[in-house]
C-alpha positions as CSV (number, residue, x, y, z in Angstrom):
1,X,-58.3,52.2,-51.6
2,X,-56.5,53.2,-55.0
3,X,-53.3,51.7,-55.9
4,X,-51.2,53.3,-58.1
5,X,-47.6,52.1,-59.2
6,X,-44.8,53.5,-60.4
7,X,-42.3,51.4,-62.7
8,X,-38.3,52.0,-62.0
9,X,-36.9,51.7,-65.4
10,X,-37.7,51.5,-68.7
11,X,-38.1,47.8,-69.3
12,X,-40.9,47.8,-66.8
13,X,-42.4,51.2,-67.7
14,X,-42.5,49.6,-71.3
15,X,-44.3,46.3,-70.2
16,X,-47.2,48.2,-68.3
17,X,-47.7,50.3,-71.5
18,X,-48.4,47.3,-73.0
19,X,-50.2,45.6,-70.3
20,X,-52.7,48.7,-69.9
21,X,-52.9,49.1,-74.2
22,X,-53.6,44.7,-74.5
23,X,-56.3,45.2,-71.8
24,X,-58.0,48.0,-73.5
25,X,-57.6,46.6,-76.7
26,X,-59.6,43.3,-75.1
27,X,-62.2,45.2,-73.7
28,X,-63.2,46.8,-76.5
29,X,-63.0,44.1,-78.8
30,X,-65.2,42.1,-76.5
31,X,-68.3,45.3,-76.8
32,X,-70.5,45.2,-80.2
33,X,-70.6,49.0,-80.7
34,X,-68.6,50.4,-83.8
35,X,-66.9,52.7,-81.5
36,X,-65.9,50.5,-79.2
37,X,-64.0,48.2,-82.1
38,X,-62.9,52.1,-83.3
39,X,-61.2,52.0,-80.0
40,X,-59.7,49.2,-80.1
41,X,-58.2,49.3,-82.8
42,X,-56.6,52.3,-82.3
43,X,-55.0,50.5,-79.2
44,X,-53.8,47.7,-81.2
45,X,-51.9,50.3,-83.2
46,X,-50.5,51.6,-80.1
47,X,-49.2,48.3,-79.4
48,X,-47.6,48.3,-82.4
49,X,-46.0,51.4,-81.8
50,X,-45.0,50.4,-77.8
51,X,-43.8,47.6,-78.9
52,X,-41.3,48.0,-82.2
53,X,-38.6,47.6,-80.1
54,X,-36.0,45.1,-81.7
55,X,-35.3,43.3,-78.3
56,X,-39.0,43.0,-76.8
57,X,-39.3,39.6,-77.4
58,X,-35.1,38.8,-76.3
59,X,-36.3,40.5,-73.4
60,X,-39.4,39.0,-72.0
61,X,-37.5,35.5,-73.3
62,X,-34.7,36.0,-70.9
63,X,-36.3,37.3,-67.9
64,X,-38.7,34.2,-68.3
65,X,-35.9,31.8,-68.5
66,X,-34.1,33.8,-65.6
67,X,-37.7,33.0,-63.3
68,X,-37.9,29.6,-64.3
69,X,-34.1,29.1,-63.1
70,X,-35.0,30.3,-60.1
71,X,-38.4,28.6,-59.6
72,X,-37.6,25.1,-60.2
73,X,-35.3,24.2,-57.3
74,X,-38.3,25.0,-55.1
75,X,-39.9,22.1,-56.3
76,X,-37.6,20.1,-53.4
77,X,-38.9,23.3,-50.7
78,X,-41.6,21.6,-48.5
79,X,-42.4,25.0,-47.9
80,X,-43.8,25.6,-51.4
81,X,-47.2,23.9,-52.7
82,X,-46.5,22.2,-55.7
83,X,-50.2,22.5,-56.9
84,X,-49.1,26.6,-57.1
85,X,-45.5,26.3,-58.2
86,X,-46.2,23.5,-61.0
87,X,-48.9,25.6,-63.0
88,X,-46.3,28.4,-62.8
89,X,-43.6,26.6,-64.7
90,X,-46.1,25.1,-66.9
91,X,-47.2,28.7,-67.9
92,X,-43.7,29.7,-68.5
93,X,-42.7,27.3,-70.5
94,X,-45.8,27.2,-73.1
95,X,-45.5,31.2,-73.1
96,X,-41.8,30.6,-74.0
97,X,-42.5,28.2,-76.7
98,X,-45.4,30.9,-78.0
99,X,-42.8,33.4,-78.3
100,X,-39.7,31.1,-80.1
101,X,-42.1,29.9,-82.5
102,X,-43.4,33.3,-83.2
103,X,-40.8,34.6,-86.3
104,X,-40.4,38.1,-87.2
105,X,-41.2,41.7,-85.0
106,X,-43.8,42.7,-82.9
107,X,-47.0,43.8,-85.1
108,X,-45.5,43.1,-88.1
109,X,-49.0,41.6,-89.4
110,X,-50.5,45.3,-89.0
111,X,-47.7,46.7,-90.4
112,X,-48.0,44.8,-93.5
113,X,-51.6,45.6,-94.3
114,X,-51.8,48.3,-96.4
115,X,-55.0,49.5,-95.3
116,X,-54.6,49.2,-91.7
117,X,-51.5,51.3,-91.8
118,X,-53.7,54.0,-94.2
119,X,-56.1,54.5,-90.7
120,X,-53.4,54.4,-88.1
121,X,-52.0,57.4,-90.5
122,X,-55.4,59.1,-90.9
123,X,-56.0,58.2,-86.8
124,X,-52.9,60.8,-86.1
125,X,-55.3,63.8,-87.6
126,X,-57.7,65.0,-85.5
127,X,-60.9,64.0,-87.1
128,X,-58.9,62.1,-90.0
129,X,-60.8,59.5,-90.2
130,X,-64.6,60.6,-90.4
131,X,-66.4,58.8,-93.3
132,X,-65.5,61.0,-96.5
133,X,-62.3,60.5,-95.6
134,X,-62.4,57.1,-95.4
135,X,-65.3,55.5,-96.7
136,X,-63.9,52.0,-96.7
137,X,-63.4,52.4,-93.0
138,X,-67.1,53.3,-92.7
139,X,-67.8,50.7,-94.9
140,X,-66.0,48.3,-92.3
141,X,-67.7,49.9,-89.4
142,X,-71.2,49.4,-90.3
143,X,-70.6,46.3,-90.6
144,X,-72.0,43.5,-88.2
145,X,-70.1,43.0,-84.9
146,X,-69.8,39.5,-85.6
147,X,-67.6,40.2,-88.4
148,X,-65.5,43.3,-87.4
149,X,-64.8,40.9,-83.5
150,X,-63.4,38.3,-85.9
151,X,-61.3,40.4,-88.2
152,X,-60.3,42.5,-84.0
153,X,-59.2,38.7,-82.6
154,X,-57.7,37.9,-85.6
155,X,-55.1,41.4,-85.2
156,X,-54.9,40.6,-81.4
157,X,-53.8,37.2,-81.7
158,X,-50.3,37.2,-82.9
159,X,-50.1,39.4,-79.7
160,X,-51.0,37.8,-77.2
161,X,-47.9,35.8,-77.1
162,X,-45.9,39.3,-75.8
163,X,-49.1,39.2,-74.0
164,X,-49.0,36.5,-71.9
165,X,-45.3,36.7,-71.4
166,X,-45.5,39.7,-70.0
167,X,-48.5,39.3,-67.9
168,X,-46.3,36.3,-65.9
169,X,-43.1,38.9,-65.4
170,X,-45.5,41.9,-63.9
171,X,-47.1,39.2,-61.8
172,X,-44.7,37.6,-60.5
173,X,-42.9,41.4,-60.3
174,X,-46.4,42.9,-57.8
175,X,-46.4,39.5,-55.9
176,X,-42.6,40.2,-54.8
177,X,-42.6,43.1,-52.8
178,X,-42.9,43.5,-48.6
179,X,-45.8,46.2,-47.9
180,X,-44.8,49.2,-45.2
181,X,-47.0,52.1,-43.7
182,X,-45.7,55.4,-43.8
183,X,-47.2,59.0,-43.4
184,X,-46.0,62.3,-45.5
185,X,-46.1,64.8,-43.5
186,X,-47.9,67.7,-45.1
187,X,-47.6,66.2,-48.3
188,X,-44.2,65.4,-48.5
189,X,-42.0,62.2,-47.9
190,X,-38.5,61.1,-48.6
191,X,-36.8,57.5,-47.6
192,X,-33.1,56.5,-48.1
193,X,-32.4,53.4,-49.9
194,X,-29.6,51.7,-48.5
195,X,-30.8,48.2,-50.1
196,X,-28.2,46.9,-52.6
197,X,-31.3,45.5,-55.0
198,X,-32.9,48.6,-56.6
199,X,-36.6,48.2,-56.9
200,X,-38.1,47.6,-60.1
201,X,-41.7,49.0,-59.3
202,X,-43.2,50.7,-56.5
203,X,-47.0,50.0,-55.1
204,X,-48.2,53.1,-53.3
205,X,-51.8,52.5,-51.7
206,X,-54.0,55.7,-50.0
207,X,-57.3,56.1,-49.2
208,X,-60.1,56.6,-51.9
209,X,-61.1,59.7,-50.2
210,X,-58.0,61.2,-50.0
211,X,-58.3,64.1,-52.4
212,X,-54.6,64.0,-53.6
213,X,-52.3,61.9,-55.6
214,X,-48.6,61.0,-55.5
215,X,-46.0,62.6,-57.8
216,X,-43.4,60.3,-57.0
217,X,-39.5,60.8,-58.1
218,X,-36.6,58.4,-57.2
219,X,-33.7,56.5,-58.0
220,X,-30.8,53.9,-56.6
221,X,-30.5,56.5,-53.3
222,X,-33.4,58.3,-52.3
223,X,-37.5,58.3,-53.0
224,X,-39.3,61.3,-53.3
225,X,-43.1,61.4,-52.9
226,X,-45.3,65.0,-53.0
227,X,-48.5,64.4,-52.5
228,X,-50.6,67.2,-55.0
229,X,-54.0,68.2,-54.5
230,X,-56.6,67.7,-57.0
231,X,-59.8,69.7,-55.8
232,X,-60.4,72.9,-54.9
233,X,-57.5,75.2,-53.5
234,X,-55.2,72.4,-53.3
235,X,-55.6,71.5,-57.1
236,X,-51.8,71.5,-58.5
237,X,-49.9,72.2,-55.7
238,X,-48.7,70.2,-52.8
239,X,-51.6,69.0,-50.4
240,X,-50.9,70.8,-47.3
241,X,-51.9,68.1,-44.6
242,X,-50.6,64.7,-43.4
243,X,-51.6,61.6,-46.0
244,X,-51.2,58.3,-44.6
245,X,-50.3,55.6,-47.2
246,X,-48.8,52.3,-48.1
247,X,-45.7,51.6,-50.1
248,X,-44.7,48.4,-51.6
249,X,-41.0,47.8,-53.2
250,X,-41.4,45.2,-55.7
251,X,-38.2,43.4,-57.1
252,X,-38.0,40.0,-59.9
């Protein structure tokens, strides 16, 4: 099966930006090649650049808050296992500590070094930062991967606050949601919303061998999913047969 989601506004779109760059950034930290540390360090800039939003940090603050108010009462639910629900709020409330104690904006460490901000500048030009360019990159890249991983962890740390706040927010976001089947008949569907609580993400799950992907549209009234082809003469347009599939709303 493939999954793919599809945030509902911006807040969330911005928060899975981040999630998919701190992932990348991770991986390729965690390889020894000077590519891969090339790679990731053009995702931490991306970060940087995702993330420069004044309110990022307000944000992620309040909707942890907002969680936790609702989480706590269920400690008196017999329903609930505590060894499940107690982690949780013990998660929220060191990430929300993280983030108080963490003063001034998002990547401001990067943006402060001089020379890190001289290859994120050279990084917009195709091919701007070969070695005669800038030798002292070049210099850092032949380095050994011990020391270029600890100079990477160093840049990802003061991240990983935003991080891990956002990380409990999308979780908690995907593990909210009531799955449905549906078909789209020759490619096409379209559902109603008459729930009062607009969705925040949707979860749309097909076949790995379906040879199409969803183009998917909607807002506070209606969703709109095409399915389009992506091999041979279906390639672009809409795939002209029935796609079976399942659709997750997912609300905070």
């Amino acid at each position: 099966m493939i999954r793919y989601e599809h945030p509902l506004n911006e807040r969330i779109r911005t928060l899975m930006r981040l999630e998919d760059l701190y992932q990348r950034a991770q991986y390729f930290a965690a390889r020894t090649h000077a590519q891969d540390h090339h790679a990731a360090l053009l995702a931490l800039f991306e970060i940087t650049d995702v993330a420069a939003r004044a309110d990022l940090k307000t944000d992620i603050l309040q909707e942890l808050e907002r969680q936790k108010q609702l989480l706590t009462p269920l400690r008196t639910n017999p329903a609930i296992e505590p060894r499940v629900l107690e982690p949780l709020l013990g998660e929220i409330d060191k990430v929300a500590s993280d983030l108080l104690a963490q003063a001034g904006r998002v990547g401001g460490h990067l943006r402060e070094n001089e020379w890190l901000m001289t290859i994120k500048q050279r990084a917009a030009i195709p091919g701007g930062v070969s070695e005669f360019d800038l030798p002292a990159y070049h210099y850092w890249l032949n380095l050994p991967a011990v020391a270029r991983q600890d100079e990477l962890l160093g840049w990802i740390e003061p991240f990983l606050p935003i991080y891990n706040g956002l990380a409990i927010i999308l979780r908690l976001l995907r593990d909210n949601g009531r799955a449905s089947r549906h078909t789209a008949y020759r490619g096409v569907f379209q559902l109603m919303l008459t729930t009062s609580k607009v969705a925040q993400l949707l979860r749309l799950t097909v076949t790995r061998d379906s040879p199409c992907v969803p183009e998917i549209s909607a807002n506070k009234y209606a969703l709109n999913i095409r399915f389009i082809g992506v091999s041979g003469m279906d390639r672009g347009a809409v795939y002209d047969h029935d796609v079976e599939f399942e659709l997750v709303f997912c609300n905070l």
